[in-house]
N, CA, C, O and CB atoms as a CASP TS submission, in Angstrom:
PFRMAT TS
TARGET T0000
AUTHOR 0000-0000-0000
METHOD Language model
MODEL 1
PARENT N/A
ATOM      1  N   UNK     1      12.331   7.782  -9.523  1.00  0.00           N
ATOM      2  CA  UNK     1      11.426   8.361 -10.504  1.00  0.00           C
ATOM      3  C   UNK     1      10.746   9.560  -9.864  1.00  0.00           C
ATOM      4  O   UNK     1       9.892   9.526  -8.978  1.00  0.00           O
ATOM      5  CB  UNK     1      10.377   7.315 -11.005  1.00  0.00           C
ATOM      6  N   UNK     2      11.338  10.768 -10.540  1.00  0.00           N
ATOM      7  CA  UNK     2      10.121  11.938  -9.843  1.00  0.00           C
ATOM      8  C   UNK     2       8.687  12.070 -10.764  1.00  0.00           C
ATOM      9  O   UNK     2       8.651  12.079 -11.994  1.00  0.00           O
ATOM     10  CB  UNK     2      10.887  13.766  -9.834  1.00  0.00           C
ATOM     11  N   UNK     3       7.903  12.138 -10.147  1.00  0.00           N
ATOM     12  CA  UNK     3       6.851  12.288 -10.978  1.00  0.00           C
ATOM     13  C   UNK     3       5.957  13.057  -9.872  1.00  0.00           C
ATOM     14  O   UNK     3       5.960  12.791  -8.671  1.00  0.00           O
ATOM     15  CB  UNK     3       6.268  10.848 -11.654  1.00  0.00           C
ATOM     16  N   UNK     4       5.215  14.031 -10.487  1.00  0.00           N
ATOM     17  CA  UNK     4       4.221  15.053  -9.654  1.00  0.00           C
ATOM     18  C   UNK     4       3.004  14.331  -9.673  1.00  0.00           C
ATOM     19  O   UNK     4       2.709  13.491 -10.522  1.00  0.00           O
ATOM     20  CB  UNK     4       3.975  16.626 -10.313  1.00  0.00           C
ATOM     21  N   UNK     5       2.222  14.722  -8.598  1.00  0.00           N
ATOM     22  CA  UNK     5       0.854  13.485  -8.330  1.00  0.00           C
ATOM     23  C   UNK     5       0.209  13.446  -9.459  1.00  0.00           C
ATOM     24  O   UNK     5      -0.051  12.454 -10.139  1.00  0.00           O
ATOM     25  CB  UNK     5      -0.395  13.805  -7.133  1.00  0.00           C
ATOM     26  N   UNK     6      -0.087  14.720  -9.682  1.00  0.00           N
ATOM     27  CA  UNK     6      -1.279  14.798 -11.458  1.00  0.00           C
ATOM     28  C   UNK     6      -1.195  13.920 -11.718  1.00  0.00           C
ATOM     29  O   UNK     6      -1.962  12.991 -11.463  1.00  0.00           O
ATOM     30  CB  UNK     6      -1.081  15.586 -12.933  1.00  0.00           C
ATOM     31  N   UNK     7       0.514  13.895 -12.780  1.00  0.00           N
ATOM     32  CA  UNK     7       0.931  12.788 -13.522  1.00  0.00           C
ATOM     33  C   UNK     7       0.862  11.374 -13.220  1.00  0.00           C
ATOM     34  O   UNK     7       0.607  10.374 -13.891  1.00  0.00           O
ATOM     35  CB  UNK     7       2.011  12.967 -13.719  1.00  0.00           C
ATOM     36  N   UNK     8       1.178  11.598 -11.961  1.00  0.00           N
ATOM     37  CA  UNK     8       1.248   9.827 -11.316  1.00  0.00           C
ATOM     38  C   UNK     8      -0.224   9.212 -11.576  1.00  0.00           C
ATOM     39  O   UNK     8      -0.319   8.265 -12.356  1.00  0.00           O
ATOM     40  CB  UNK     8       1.585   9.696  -9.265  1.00  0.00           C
ATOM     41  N   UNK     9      -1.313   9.702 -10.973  1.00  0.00           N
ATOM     42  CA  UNK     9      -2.897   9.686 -11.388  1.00  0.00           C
ATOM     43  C   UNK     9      -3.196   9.500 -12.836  1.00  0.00           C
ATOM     44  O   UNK     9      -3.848   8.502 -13.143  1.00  0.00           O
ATOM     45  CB  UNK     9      -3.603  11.042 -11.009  1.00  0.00           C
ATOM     46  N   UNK    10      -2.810  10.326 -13.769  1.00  0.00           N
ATOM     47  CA  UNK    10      -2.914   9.538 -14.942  1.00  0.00           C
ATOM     48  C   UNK    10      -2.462   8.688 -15.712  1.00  0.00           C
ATOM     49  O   UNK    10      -2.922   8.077 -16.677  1.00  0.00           O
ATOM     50  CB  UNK    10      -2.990   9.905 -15.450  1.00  0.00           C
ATOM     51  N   UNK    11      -1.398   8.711 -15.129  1.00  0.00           N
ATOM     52  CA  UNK    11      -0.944   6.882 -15.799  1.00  0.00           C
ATOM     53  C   UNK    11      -0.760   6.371 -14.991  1.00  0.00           C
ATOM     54  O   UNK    11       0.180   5.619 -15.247  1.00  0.00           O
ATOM     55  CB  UNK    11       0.276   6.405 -16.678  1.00  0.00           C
ATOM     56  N   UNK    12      -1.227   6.194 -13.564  1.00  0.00           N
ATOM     57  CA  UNK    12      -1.957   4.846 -13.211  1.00  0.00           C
ATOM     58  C   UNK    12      -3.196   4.466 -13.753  1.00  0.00           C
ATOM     59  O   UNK    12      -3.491   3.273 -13.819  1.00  0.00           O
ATOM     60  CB  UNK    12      -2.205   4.772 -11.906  1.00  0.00           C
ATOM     61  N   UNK    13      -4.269   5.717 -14.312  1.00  0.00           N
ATOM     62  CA  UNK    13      -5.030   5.237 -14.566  1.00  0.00           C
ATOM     63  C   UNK    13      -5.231   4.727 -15.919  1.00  0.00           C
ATOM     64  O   UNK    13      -6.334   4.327 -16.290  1.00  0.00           O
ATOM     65  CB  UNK    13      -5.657   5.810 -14.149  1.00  0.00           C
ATOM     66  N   UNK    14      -4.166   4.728 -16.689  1.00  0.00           N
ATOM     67  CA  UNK    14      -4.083   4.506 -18.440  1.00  0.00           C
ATOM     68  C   UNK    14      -3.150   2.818 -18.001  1.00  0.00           C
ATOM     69  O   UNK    14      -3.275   1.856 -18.760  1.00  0.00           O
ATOM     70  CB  UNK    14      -2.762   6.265 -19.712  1.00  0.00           C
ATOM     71  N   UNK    15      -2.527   2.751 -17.082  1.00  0.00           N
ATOM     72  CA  UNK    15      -2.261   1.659 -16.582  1.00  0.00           C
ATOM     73  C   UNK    15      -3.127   0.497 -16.054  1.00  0.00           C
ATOM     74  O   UNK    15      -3.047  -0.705 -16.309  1.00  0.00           O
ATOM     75  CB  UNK    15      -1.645   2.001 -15.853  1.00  0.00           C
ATOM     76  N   UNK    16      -3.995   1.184 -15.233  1.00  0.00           N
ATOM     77  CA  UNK    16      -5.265   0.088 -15.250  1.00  0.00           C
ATOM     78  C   UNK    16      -6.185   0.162 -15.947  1.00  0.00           C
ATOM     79  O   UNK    16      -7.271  -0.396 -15.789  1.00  0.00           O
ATOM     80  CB  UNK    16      -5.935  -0.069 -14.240  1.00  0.00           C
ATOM     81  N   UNK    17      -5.679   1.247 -17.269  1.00  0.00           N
ATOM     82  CA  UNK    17      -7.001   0.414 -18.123  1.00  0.00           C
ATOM     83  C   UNK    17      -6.598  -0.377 -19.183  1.00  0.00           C
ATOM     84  O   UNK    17      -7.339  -1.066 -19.885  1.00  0.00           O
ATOM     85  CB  UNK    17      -8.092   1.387 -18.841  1.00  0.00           C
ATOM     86  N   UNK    18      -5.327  -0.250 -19.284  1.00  0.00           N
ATOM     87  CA  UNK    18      -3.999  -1.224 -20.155  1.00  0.00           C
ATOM     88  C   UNK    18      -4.446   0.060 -21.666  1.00  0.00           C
ATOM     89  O   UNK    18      -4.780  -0.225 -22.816  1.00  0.00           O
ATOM     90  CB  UNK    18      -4.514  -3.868 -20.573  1.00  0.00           C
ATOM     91  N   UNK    19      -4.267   1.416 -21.036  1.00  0.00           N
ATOM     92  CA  UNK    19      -4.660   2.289 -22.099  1.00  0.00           C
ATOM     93  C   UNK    19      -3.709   3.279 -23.089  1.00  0.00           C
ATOM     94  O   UNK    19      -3.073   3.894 -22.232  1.00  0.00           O
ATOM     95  CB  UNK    19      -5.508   3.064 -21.459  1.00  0.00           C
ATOM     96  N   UNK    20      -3.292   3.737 -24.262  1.00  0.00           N
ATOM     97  CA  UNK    20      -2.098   5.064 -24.666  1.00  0.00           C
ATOM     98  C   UNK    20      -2.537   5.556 -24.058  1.00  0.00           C
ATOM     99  O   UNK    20      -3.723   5.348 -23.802  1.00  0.00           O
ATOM    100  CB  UNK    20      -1.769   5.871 -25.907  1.00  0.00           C
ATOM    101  N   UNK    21      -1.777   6.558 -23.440  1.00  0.00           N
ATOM    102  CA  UNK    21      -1.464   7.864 -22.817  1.00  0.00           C
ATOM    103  C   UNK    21      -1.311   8.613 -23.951  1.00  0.00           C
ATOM    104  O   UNK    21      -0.476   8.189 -24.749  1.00  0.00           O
ATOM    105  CB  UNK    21      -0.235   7.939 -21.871  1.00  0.00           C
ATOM    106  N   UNK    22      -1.987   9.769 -24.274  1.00  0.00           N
ATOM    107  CA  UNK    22      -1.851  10.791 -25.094  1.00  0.00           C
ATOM    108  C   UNK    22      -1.494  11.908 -24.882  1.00  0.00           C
ATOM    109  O   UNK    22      -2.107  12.353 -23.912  1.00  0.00           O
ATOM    110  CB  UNK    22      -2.626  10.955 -25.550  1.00  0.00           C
ATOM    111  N   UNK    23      -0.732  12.681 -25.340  1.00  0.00           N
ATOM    112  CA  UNK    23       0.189  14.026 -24.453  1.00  0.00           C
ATOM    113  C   UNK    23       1.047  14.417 -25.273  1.00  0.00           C
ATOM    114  O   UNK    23       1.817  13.541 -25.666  1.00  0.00           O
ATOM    115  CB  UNK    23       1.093  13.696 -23.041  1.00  0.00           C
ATOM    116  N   UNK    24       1.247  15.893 -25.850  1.00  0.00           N
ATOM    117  CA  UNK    24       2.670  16.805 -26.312  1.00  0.00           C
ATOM    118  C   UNK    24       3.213  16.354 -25.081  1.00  0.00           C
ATOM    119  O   UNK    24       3.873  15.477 -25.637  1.00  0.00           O
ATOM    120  CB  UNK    24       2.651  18.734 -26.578  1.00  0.00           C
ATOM    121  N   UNK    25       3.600  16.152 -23.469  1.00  0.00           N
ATOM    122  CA  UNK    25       4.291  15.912 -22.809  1.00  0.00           C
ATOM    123  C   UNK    25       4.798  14.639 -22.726  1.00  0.00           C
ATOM    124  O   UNK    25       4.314  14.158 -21.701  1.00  0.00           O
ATOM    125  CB  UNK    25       3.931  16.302 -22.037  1.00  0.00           C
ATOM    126  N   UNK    26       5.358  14.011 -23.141  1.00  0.00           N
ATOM    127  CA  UNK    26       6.030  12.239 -23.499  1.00  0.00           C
ATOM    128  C   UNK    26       6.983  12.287 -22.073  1.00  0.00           C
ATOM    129  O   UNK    26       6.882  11.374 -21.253  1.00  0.00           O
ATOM    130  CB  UNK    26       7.359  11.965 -25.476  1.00  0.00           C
ATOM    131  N   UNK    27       8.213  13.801 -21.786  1.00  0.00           N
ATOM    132  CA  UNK    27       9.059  13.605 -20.619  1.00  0.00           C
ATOM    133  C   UNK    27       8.873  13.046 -19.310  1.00  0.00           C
ATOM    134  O   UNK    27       9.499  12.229 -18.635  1.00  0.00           O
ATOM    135  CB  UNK    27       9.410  14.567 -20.368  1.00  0.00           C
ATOM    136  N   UNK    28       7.481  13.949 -19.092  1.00  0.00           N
ATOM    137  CA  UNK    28       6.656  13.631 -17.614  1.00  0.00           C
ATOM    138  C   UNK    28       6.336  11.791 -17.577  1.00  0.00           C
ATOM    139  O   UNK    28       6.446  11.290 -16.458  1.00  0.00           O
ATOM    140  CB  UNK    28       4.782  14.704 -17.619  1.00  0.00           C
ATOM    141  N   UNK    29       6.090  11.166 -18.335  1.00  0.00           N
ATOM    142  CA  UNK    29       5.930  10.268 -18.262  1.00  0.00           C
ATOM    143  C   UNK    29       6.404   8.934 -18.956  1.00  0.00           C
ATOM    144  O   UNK    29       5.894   7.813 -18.949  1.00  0.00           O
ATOM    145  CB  UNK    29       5.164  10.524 -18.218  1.00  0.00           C
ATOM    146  N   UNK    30       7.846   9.546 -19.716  1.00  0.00           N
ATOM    147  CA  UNK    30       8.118   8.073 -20.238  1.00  0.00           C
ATOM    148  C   UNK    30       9.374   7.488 -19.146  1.00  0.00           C
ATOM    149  O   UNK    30      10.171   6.588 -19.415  1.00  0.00           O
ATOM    150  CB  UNK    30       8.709   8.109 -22.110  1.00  0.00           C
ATOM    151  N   UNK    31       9.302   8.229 -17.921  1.00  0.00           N
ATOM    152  CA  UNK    31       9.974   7.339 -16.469  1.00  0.00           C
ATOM    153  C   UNK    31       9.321   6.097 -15.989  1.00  0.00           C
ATOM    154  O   UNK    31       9.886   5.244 -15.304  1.00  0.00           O
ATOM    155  CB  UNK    31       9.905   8.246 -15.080  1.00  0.00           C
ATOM    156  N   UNK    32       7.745   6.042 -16.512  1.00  0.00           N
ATOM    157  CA  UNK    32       7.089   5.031 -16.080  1.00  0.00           C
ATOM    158  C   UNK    32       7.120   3.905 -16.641  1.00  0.00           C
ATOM    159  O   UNK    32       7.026   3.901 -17.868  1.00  0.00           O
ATOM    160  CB  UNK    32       6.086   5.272 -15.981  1.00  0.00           C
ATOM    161  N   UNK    33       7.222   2.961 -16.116  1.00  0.00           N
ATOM    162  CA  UNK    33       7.518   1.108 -16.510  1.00  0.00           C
ATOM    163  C   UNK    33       6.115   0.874 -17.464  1.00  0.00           C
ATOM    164  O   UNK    33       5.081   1.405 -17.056  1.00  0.00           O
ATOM    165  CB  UNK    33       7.468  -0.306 -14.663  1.00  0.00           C
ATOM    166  N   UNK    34       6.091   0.393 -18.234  1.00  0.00           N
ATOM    167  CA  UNK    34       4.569   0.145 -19.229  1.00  0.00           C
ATOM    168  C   UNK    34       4.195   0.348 -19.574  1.00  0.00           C
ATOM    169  O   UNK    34       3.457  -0.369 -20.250  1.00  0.00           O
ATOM    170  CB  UNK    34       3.738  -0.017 -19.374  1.00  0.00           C
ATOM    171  N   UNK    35       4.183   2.106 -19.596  1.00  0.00           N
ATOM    172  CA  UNK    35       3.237   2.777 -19.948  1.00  0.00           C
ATOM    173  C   UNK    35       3.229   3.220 -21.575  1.00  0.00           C
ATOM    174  O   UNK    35       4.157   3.835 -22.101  1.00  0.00           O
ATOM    175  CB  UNK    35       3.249   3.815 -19.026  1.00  0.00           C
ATOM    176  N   UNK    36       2.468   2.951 -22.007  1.00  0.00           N
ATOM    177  CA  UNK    36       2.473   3.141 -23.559  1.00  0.00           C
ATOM    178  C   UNK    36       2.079   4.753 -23.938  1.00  0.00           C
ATOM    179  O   UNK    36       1.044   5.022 -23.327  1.00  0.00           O
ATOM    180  CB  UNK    36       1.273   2.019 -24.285  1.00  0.00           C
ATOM    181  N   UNK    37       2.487   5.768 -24.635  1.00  0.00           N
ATOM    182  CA  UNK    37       2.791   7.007 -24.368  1.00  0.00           C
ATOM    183  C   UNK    37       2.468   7.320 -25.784  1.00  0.00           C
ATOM    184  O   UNK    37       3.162   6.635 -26.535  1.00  0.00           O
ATOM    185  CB  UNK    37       4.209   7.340 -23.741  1.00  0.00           C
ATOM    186  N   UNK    38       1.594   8.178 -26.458  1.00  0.00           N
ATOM    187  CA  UNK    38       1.418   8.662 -27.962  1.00  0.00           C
ATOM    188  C   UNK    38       1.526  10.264 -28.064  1.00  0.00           C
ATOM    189  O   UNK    38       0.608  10.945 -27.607  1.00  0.00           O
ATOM    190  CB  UNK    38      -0.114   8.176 -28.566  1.00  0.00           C
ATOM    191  N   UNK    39       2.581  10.831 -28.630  1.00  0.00           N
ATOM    192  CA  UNK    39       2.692  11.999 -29.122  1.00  0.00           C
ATOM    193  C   UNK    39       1.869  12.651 -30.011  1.00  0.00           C
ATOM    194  O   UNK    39       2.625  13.284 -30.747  1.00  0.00           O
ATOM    195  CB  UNK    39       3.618  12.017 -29.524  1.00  0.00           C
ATOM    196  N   UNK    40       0.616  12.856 -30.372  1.00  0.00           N
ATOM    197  CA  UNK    40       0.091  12.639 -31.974  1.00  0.00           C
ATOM    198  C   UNK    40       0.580  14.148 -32.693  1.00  0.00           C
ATOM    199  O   UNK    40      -0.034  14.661 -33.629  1.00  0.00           O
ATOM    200  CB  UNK    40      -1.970  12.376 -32.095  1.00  0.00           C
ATOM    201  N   UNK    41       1.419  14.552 -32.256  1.00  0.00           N
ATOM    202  CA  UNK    41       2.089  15.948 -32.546  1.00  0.00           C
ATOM    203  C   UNK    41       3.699  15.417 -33.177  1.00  0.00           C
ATOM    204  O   UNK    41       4.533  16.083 -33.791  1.00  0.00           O
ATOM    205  CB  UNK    41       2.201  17.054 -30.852  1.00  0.00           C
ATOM    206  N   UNK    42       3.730  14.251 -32.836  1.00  0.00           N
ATOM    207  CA  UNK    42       5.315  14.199 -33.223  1.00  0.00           C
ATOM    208  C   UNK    42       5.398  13.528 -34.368  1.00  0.00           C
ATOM    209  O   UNK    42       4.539  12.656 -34.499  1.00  0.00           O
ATOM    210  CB  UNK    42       6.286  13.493 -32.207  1.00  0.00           C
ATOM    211  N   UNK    43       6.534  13.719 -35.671  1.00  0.00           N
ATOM    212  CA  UNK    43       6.177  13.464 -36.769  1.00  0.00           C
ATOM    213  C   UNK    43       6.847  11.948 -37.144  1.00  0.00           C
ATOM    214  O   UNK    43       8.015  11.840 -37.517  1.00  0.00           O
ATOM    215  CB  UNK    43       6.526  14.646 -37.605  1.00  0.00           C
ATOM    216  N   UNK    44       6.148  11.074 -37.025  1.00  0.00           N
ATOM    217  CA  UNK    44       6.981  10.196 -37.221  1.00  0.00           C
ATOM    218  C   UNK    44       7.433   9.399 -38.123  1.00  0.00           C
ATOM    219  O   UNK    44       7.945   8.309 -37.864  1.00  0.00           O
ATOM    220  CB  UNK    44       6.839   9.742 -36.688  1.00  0.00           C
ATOM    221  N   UNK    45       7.224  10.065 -39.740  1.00  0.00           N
ATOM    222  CA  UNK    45       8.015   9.919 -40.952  1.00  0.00           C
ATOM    223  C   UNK    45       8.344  10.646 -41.018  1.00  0.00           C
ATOM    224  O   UNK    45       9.100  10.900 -41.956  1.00  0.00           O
ATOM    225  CB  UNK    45       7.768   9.645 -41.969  1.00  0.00           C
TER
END
């Protein structure tokens, strides 16, 4: 899994807070195991 520190830092920390991750960027972080990830830009009907 490559992931740049930033990223790693924020979803560990959306990880220990058992929290969505919110982000136009979904790529950077849907490598991560758990992590629950919300686009609110993406259309999903």
């Amino acid at each position: 899994m490559n992931i740049s520190l930033p990223d790693a830092v924020i979803a560990a920390s959306a990880l220990s807070l058992d929290a969505t991750l919110v982000t136009r960027n979904e790529n950077d972080f849907d490598r991560v195991p758990g992590l629950k990830v919300l686009n609110p830009f993406r259309n999903e009907g």
